[in-house]
C-alpha positions in Angstrom: -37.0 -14.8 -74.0 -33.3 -13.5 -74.4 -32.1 -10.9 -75.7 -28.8 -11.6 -77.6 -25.8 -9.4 -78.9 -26.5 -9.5 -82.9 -23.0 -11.2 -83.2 -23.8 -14.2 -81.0 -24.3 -17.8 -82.5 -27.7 -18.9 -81.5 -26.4 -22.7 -81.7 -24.1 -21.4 -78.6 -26.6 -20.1 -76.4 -29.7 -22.9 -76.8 -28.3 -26.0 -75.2 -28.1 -23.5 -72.4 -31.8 -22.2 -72.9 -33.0 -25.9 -73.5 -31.6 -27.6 -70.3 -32.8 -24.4 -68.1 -35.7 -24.8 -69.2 -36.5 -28.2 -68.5 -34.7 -27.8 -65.1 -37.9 -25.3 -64.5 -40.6 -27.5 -66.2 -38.9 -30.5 -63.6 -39.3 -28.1 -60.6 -42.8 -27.1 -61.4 -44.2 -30.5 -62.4 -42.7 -31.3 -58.9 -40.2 -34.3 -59.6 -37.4 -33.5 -57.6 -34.6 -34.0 -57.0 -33.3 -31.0 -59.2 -30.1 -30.5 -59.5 -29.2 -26.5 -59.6 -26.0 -26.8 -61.8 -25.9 -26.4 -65.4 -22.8 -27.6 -67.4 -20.3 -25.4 -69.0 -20.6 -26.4 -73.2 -17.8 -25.7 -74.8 -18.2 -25.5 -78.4 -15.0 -24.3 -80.8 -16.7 -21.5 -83.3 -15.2 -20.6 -86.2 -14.0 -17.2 -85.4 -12.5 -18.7 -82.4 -10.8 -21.1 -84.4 -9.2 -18.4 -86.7 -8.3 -16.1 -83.4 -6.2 -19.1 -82.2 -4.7 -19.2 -85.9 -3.9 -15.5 -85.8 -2.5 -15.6 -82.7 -0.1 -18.6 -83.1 1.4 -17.0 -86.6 2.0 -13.4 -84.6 
């Protein structure tokens, strides 16, 4: 369960929830090695897109 500002893109935050969650399912089944570290995803968003735009023209 998470509990998300109202503004946030849900397509941000599920890779994240996806791969910790089969980082758990690994480490309960028992097939290890596990690694601990979970990638950084960068995805460009729209507003963020249009925040870069702003900030170039000002």
């Amino acid at each position: 369960m998470s509990i998300l500002h109202p503004a946030t893109f849900v397509d941000d935050i599920f890779p994240y929830t996806y791969l910790t969650a089969d980082k758990v399912a690994r480490i309960v089944d028992g097939e290890l090695p596990v690694s601990p570290v979970i990638p950084k995803i960068r995805r460009d968003t729209e507003v963020e897109k249009l925040k870069h735009k702003l900030d170039y023209y000002q």
